[in-house]
Structures are given as structure tokens and as C-alpha cells.
TORSE-985070 format. One record per residue (C-alpha): z, x, y; residue number from 1; residue in one letter. Coordinates in pm, 1 decimal. Last residue first. Layout:
BEGIN
+----------+----------+----------+-----+---------+
!        Z !        X !        Y ! num ! residuo !
+----------+----------+----------+-----+---------+
!        Z !        X !        Y ! NUM !       A !
...
+----------+----------+----------+-----+---------+
***
This chain:
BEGIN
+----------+----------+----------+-----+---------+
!        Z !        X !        Y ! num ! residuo !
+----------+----------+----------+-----+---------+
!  12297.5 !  24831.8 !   -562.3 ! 313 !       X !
!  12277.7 !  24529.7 !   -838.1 ! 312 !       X !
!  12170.9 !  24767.1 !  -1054.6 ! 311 !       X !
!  12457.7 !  25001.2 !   -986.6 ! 310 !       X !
!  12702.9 !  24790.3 !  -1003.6 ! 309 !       X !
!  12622.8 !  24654.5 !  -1312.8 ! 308 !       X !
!  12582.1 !  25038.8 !  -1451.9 ! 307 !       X !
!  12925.7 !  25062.9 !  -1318.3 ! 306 !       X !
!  13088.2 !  24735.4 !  -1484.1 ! 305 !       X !
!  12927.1 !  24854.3 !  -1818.4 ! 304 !       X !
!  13081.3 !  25159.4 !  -1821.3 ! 303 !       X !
!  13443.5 !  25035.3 !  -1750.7 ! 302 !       X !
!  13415.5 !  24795.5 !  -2025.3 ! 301 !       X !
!  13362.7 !  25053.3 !  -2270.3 ! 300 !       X !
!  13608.4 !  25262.4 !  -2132.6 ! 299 !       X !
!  13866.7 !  25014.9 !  -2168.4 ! 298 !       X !
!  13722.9 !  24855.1 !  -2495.4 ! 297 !       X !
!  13765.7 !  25240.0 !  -2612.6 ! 296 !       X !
!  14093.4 !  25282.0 !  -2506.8 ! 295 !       X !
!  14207.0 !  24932.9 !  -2643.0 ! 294 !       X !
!  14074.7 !  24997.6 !  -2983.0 ! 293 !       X !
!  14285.5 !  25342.8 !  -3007.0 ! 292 !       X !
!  14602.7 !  25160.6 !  -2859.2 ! 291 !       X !
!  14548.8 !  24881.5 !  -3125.7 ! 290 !       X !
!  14425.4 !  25087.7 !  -3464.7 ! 289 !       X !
!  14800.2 !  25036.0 !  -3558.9 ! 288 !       X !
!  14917.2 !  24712.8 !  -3514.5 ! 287 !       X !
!  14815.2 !  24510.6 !  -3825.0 ! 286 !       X !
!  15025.1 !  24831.6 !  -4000.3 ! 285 !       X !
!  15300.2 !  24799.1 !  -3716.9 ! 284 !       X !
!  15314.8 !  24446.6 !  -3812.4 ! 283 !       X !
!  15286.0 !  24485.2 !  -4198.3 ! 282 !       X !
!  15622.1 !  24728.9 !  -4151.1 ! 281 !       X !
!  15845.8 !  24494.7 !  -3956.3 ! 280 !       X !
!  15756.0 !  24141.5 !  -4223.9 ! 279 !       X !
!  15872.9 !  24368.7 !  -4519.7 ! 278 !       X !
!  15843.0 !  24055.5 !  -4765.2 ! 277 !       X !
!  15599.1 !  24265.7 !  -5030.7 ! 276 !       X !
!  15339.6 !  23978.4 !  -5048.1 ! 275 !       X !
!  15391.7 !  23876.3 !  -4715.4 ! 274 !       X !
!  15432.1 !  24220.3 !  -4483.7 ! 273 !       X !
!  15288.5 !  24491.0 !  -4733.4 ! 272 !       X !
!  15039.1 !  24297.7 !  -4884.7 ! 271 !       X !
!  14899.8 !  24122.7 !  -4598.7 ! 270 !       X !
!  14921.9 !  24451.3 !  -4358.5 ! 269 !       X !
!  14736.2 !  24620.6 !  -4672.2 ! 268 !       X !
!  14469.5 !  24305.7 !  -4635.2 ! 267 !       X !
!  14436.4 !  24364.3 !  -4258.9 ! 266 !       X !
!  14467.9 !  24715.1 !  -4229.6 ! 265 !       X !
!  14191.0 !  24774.8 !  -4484.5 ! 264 !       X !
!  14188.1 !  24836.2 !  -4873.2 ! 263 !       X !
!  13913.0 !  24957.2 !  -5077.7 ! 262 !       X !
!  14072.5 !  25186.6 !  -5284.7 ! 261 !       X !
!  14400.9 !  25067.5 !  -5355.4 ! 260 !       X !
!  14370.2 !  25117.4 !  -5703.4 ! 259 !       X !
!  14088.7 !  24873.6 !  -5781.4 ! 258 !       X !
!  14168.5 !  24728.5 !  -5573.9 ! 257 !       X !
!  14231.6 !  24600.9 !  -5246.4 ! 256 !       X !
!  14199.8 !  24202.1 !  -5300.7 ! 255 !       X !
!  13857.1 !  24325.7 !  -5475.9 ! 254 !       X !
!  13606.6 !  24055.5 !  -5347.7 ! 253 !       X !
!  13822.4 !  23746.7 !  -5186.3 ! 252 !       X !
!  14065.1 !  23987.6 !  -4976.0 ! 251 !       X !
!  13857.6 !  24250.4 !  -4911.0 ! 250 !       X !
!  13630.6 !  24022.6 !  -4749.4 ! 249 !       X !
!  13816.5 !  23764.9 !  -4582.7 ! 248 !       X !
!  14028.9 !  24044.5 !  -4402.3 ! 247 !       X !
!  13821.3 !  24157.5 !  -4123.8 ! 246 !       X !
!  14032.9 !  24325.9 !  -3824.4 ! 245 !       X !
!  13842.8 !  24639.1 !  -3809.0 ! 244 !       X !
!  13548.9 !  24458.1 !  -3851.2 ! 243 !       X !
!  13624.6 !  24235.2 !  -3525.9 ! 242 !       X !
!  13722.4 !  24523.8 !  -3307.4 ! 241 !       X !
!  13392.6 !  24720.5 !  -3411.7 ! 240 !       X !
!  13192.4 !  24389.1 !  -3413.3 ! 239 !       X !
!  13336.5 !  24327.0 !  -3005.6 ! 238 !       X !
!  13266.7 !  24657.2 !  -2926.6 ! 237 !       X !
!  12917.2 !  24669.7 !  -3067.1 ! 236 !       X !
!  12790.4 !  24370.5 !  -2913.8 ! 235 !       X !
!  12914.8 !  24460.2 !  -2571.2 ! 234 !       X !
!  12789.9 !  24845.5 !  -2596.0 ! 233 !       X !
!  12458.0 !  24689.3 !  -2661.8 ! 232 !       X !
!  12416.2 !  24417.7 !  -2392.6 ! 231 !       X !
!  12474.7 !  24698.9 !  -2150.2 ! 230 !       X !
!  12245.9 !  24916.4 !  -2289.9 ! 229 !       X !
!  11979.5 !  24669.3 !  -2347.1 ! 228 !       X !
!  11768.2 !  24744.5 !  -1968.6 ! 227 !       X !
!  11804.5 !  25120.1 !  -2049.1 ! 226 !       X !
!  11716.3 !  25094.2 !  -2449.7 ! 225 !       X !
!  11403.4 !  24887.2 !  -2341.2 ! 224 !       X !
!  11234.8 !  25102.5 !  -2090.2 ! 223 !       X !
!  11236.6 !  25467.3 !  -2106.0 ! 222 !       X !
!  11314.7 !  25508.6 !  -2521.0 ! 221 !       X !
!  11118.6 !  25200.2 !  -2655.9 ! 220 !       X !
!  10804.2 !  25254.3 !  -2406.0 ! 219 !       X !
!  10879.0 !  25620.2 !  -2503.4 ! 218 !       X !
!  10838.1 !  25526.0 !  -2857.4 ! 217 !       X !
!  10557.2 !  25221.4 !  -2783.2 ! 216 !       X !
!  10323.7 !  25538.6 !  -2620.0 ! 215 !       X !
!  10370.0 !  25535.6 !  -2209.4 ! 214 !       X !
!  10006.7 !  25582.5 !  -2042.8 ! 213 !       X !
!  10100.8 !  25502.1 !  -1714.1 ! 212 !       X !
!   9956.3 !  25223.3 !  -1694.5 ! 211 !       X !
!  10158.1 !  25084.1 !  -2048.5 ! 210 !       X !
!  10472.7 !  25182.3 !  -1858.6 ! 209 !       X !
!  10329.4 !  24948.4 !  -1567.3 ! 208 !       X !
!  10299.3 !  24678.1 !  -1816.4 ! 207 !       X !
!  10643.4 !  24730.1 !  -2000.6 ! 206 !       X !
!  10810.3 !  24724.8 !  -1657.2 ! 205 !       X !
!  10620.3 !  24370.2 !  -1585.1 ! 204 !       X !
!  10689.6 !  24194.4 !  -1883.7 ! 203 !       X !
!  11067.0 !  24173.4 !  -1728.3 ! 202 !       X !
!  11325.8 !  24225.5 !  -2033.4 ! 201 !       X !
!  11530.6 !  23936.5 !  -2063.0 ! 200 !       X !
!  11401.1 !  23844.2 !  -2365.1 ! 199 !       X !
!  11497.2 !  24129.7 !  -2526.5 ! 198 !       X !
!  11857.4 !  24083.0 !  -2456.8 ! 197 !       X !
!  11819.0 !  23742.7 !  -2619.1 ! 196 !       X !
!  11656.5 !  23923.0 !  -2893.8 ! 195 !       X !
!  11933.0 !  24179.8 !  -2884.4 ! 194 !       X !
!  12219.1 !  23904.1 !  -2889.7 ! 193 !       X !
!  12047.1 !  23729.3 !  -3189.7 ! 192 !       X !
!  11978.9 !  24020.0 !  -3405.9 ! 191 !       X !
!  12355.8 !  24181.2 !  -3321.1 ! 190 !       X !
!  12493.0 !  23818.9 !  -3450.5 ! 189 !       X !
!  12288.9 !  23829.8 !  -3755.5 ! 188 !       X !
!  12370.3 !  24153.6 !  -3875.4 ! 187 !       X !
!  12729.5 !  24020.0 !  -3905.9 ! 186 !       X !
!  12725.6 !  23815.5 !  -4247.8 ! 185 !       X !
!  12520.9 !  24076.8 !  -4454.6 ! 184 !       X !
!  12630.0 !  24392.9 !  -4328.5 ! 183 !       X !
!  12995.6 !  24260.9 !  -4383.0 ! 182 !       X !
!  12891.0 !  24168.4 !  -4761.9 ! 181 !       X !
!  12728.9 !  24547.7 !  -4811.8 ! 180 !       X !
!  13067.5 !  24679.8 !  -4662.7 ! 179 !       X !
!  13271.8 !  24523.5 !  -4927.0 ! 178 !       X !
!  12996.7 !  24607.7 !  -5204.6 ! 177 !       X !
!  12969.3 !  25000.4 !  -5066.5 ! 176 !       X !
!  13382.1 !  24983.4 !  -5119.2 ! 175 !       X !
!  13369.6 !  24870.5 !  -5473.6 ! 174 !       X !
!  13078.6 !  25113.2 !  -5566.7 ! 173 !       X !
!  13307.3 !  25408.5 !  -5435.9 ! 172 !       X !
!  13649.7 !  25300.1 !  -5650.9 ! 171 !       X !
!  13510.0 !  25138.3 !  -5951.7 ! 170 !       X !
!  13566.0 !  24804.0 !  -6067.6 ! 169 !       X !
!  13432.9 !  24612.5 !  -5807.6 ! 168 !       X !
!  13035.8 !  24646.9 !  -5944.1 ! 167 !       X !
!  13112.3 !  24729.1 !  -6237.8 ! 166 !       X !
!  12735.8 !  24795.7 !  -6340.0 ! 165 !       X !
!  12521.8 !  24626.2 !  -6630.2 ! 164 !       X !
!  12333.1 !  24880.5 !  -6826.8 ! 163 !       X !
!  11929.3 !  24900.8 !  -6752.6 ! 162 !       X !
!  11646.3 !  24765.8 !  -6977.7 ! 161 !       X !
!  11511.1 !  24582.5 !  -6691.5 ! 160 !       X !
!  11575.7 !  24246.4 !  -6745.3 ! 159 !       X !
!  11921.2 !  24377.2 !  -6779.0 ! 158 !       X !
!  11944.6 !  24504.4 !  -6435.4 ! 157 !       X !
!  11864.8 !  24176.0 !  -6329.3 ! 156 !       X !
!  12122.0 !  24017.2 !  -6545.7 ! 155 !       X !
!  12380.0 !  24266.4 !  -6401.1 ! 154 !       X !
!  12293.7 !  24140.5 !  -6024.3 ! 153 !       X !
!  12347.2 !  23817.8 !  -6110.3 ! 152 !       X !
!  12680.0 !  23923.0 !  -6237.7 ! 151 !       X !
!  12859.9 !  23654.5 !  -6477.4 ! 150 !       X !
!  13083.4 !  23905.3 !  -6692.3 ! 149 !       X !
!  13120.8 !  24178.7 !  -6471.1 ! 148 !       X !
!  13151.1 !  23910.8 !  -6155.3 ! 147 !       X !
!  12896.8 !  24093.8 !  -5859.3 ! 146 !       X !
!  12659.2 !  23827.1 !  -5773.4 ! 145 !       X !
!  13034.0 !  23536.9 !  -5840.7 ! 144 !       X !
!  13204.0 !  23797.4 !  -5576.9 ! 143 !       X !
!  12888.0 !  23733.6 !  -5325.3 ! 142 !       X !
!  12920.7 !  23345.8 !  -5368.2 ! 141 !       X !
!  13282.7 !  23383.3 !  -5283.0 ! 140 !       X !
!  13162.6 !  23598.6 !  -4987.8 ! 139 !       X !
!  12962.6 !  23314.1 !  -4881.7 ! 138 !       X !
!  13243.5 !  23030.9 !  -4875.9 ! 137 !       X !
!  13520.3 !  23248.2 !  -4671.2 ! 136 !       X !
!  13268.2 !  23372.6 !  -4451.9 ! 135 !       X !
!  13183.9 !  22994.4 !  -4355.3 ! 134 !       X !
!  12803.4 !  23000.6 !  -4356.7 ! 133 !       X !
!  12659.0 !  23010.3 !  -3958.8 ! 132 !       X !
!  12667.7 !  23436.8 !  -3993.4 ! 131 !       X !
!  12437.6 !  23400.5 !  -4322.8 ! 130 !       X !
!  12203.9 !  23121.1 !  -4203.0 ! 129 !       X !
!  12145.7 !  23271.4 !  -3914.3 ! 128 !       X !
!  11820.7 !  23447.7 !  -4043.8 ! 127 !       X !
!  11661.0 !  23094.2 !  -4128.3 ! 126 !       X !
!  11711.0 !  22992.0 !  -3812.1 ! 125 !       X !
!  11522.9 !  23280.2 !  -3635.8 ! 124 !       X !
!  11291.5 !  23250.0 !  -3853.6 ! 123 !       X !
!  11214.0 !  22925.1 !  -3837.0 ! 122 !       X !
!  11203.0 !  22912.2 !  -3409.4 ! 121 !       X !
!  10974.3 !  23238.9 !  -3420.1 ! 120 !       X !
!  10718.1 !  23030.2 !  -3639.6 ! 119 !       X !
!  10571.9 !  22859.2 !  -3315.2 ! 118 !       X !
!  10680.2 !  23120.4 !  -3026.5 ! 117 !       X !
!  10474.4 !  23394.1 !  -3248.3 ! 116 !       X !
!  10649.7 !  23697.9 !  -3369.0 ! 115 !       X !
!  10662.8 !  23983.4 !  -3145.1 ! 114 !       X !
!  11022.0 !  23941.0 !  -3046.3 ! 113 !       X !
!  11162.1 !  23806.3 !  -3416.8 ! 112 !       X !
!  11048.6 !  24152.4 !  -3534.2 ! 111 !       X !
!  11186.5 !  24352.0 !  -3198.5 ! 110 !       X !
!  11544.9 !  24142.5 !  -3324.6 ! 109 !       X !
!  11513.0 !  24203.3 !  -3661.6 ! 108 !       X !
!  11487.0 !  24599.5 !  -3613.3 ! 107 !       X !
!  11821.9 !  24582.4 !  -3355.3 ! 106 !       X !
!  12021.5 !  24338.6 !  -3570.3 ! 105 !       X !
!  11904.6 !  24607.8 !  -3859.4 ! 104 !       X !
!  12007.4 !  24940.3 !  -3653.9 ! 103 !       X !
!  12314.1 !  24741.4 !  -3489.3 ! 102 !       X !
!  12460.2 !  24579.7 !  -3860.0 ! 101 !       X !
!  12364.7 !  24970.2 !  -4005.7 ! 100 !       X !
!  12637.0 !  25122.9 !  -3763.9 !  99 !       X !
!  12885.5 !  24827.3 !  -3760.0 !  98 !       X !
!  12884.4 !  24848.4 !  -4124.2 !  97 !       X !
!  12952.9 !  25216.3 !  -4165.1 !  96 !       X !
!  13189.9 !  25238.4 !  -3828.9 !  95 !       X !
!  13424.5 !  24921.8 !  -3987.1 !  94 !       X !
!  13429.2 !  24987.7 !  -4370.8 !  93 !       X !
!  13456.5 !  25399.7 !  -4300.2 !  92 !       X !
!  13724.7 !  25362.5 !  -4027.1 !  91 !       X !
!  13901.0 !  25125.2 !  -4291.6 !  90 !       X !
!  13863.5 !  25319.5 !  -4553.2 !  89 !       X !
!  14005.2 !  25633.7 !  -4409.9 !  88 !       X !
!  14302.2 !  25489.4 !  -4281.1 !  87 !       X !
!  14352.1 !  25255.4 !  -4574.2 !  86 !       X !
!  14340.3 !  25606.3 !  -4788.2 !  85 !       X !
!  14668.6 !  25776.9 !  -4511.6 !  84 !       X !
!  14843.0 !  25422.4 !  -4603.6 !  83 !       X !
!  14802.5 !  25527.1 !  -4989.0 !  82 !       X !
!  14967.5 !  25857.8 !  -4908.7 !  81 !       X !
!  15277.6 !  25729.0 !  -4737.1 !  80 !       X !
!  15373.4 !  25962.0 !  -4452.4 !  79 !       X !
!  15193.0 !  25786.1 !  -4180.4 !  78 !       X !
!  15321.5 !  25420.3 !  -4269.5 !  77 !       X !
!  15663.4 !  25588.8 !  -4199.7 !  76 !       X !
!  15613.9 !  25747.4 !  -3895.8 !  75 !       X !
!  15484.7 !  25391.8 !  -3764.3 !  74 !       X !
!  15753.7 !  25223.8 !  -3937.0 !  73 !       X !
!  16004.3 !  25465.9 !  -3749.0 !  72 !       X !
!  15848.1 !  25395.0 !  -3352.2 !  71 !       X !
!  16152.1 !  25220.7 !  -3247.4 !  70 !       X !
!  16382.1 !  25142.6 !  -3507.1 !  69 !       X !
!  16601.8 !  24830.8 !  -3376.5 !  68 !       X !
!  16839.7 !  24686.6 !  -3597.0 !  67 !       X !
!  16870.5 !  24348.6 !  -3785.7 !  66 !       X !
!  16494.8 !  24285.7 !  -3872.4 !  65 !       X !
!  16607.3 !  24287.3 !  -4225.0 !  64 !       X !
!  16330.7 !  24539.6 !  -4258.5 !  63 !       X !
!  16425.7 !  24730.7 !  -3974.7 !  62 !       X !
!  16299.7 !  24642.1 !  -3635.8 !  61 !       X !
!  16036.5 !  24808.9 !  -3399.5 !  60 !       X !
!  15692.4 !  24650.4 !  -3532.3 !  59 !       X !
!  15886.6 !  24298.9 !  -3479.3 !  58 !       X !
!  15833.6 !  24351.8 !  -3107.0 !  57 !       X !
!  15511.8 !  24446.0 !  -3097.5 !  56 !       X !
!  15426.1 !  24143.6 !  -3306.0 !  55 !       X !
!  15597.5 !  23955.8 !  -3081.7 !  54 !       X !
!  15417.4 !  24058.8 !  -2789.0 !  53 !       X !
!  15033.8 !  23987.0 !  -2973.0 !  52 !       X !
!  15206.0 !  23669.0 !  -3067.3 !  51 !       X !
!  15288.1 !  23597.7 !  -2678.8 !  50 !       X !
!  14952.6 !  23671.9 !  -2574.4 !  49 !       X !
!  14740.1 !  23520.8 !  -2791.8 !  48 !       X !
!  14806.0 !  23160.6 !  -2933.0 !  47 !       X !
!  15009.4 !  23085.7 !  -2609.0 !  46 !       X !
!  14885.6 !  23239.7 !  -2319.9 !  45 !       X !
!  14541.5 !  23243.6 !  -2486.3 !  44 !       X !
!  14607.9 !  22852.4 !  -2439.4 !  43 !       X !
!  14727.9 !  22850.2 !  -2086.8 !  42 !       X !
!  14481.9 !  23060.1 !  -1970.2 !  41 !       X !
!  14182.2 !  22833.6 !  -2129.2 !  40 !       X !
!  14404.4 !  22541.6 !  -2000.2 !  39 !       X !
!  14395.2 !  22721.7 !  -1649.5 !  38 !       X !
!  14038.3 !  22801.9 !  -1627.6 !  37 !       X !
!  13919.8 !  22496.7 !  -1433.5 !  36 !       X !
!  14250.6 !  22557.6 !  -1215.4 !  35 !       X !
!  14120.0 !  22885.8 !  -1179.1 !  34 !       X !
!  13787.7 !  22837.4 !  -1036.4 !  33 !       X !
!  13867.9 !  22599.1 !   -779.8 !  32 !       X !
!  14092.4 !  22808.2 !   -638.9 !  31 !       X !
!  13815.5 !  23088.2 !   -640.5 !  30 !       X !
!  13518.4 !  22859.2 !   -490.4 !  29 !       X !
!  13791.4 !  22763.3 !   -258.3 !  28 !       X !
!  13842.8 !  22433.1 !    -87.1 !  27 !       X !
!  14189.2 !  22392.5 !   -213.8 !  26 !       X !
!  14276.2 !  22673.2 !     17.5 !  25 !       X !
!  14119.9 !  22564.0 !    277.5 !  24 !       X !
!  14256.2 !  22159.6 !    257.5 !  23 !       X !
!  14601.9 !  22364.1 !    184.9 !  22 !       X !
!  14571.7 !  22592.4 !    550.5 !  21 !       X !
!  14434.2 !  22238.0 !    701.8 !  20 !       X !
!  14767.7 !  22033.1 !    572.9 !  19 !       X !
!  15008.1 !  22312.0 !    727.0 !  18 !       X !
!  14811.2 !  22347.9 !   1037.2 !  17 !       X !
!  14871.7 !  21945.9 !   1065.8 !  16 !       X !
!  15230.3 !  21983.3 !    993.7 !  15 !       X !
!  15298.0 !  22293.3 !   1217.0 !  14 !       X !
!  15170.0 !  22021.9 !   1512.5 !  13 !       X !
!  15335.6 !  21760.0 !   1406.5 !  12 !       X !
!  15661.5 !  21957.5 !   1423.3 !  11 !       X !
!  15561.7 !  22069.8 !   1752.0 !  10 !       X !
!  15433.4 !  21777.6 !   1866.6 !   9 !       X !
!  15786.8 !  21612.6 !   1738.2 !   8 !       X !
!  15967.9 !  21899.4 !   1922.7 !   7 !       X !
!  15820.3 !  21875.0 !   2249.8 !   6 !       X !
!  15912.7 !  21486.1 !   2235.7 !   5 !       X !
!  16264.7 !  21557.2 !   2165.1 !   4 !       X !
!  16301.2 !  21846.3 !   2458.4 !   3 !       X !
!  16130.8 !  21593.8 !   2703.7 !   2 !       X !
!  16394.9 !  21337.7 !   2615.5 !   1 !       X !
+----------+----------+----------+-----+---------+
***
């Protein structure tokens, strides 16, 4: 009798420090935290993860996806002189545009900072406009500007006396129009994540600069690129990733011509694995700037958790 009732405390007993250890652990700001997240998981899971596997995966097979190849597409892709161009164009579409999106976002955005609080609000919208426009809709409205037969652009030029220009018939005009359109639609996202930056500036570091006798360049140099820096390796990550990956563009202004010469990844990985039915080789083309992206977002990253660290040290 006194063994039975011993074990029912002690079976009530494990029961209660069982119940207590899951109160705790529900309790936690963490737990708590990633059940919130878990659709979000669930869902990049899904639309992210596994395609991003799969895609790996169907890199490696044949074109009747019947054998395993390995690496051979890759090796492939690199011996094939027009895939050796999309190289080139597509590091010169995505580093060109990201450079002048960050030096304009970065002008607009000390512009929009000294204008007053009043007319700040309509500029700012008005500057949106281009990233809020579907990119789809806008760049057809940029391929009607540069039509030969319908150009805007031509019947300025012909005000003027001047001849009209092929705008996406020739090789190097072609590929400044591409990157002109991506200028357009993405220098409004760097404006409005450096004005936000801006405004988290404190007043006070520019006032004791100004004590000191700082001119606006070091002010510029000392003060605001330090307290940005973080903000700007973000914003030009995610636009170098994201501009590598455009396809809208090329697609709806020169679908790659003329003569291949202003195609990117995405558009040759369109041609080559739908148009052309070799499903393998588009994915290791969509595939290829991936290790090299990853480094950098790795580093990237990396850098800005340290200089976190260190001002919160």
C-alpha cells in the first residue's frame, strides 16, 4: 500500500514538473517567436527552398533528364561563345545600374532631406511613382519611347534637325537602353532607404561637427557615410542580387537581340530552357552567378553584424 501511494506522488509529481517545464517553454519570448514565424517558414519552405533544390538538381541531368552529368552543363555553358557575351553583359547590366541607382538614390535622398517637411511629402511621392508602376507596364511604355517607327525620343530629335536613332537595333545603344530602364525603376528604392537612413542620423553629431569647424564634405565623409554604411551595403546587395536576376526588361525591350547582345542569365536561361526545351542547361544558366552571389551576401552580411556589434558595444 505504501509502495502504491509513493508511486502515484511520484508519478504526480514528474507530471506536475512535466506541465511547468512546457508552461516555461511556452512562455518564451523565442518560442513565441517562432510559431509567429512558422507560416512565413513554412511558405519560403515551399516556394523557396525546395525549388532552389530542384533546380540544383535538374542542373546535373542530361537533356532528357535520364542520366546524371554532374557539373557538364556548367562546362558546357562555358565553352559556348555567346554564353561567355551573357557573362559580360550581365555583370555590366547589373554593376552599371546598381552603381548609378546608389549615386542618384543617394543625391535624391540628401535633396528630399533638406527639402521642407510640407512639399517633402509630394516629392517624395511623386519620385515613387516609377518603382510603385508594375515593371512589366512601364517598360512597355519605355519600348513604345524607343519604337523606330513611333519613338518619342526620334520625334524629339527630329524637332531638332537630327536623324532618328535605333535605339534597340544596335548592339551598344541597345544595352545603355536596358540599363537606362533599370536606372529608372530602381533608383527609387535606394532614394527611399537612404532618406530613411538619413533620418536616422542624430542632429546632434552634425552640430558638434559644425563646432568643430567640419566643411559639408567632411561633414559628408566623417559623419553621414559611417552612420549609412550599414544601410548601404543592405540596399546594394539586395539590387545587385535582384538585377542580376531581372528579366522583365530584356525580355519586353530587345528579347536579347539584336544578336544576342543584350542578353542576361535570366532571359538566355528562358531561351535556352523553354524556348529551346533543354530544361538541365537553363537551370545551371539561372544557376550560375549563385555561389558568387552567396559569397558576397555572406560577407556582406557578416560586416554588417560586426559594425552592429560594435555600436552597440
Amino acid at each position: 500500500m505504501a509502495e502504491s501511494s509513493s508511486i502515484s506522488v511520484g508519478s504526480a509529481a514528474a507530471g506536475a514538473t512535466r506541465t511547468s517545464s512546457m508552461k516555461r517553454f511556452a512562455q518564451r519570448r523565442s518560442t513565441t517567436a517562432f510559431l509567429l514565424c512558422l507560416p512565413l517558414i513554412l511558405l519560403v519552405a515551399v516556394f523557396v527552398i525546395y525549388p532552389a533544390f530542384y533546380a540544383i538538381y535538374l542542373s546535373m541531368l542530361n537533356k532528357k533528364m535520364t542520366a546524371f552529368v554532374g557539373l557538364g552543363n556548367f562546362a558546357f555553358l562555358l565553352k559556348r561563345h555567346t554564353f561567355q557575351l551573357v557573362i559580360f553583359q550581365s555583370c555590366l547590366f547589373a554593376i552599371t545600374a546598381v552603381v548609378m541607382k546608389a549615386l542618384l538614390g543617394f543625391i535624391l535622398a540628401h535633396l528630399m532631406h533638406n527639402i521642407p517637411s510640407g512639399n517633402q511629402k509630394i516629392w517624395r511621392g511623386l519620385l515613387l511613382v516609377p518603382w510603385v508602376i508594375p515593371l512589366a507596364l512601364s517598360t512597355l511604355t519605355w519600348w513604345w519611347m524607343f519604337d523606330p517607327s513611333y519613338s518619342a525620343f526620334n520625334w524629339v530629335l527630329n524637332q531638332f534637325g537630327l536623324a532618328n536613332v535605333p535605339w534597340l537595333g544596335v548592339g551598344w545603344i541597345a544595352r545603355l537602353c536596358t540599363i537606362t530602364v533599370n536606372i529608372w525603376f530602381g533608383t527609387p528604392f535606394f532614394m527611399i532607404m537612404y532618406l530613411a537612413a538619413l533620418k536616422s542620423v542624430p542632429e546632434q553629431l552634425y552640430e558638434a561637427a559644425s563646432i568643430d569647424g567640419a566643411t559639408a564634405r567632411q561633414k559628408l565623409v566623417h559623419v553621414t557615410l559611417p552612420m549609412m554604411r550599414n544601410i548601404i551595403s543592405i540596399t546594394i546587395l539586395f539590387s545587385l542580387i535582384t538585377t542580376f536576376a531581372d528579366f522583365d526588361i530584356v525580355r519586353i525591350l530587345t528579347s536579347g537581340g539584336p544578336q544576342d547582345m543584350t542578353h542576361v542569365f535570366a532571359t538566355y536561361a528562358f531561351q535556352v530552357g523553354i524556348q529551346s526545351g533543354d530544361i538541365p542547361l537553363g537551370a545551371s544558366d539561372s544557376l550560375f552567378m549563385f555561389p558568387i552571389l552567396a559569397c558576397a551576401a555572406f560577407f556582406v552580411l557578416r560586416g554588417v553584424t560586426q559594425r552592429t556589434k560594435e555600436i552597440a558595444a
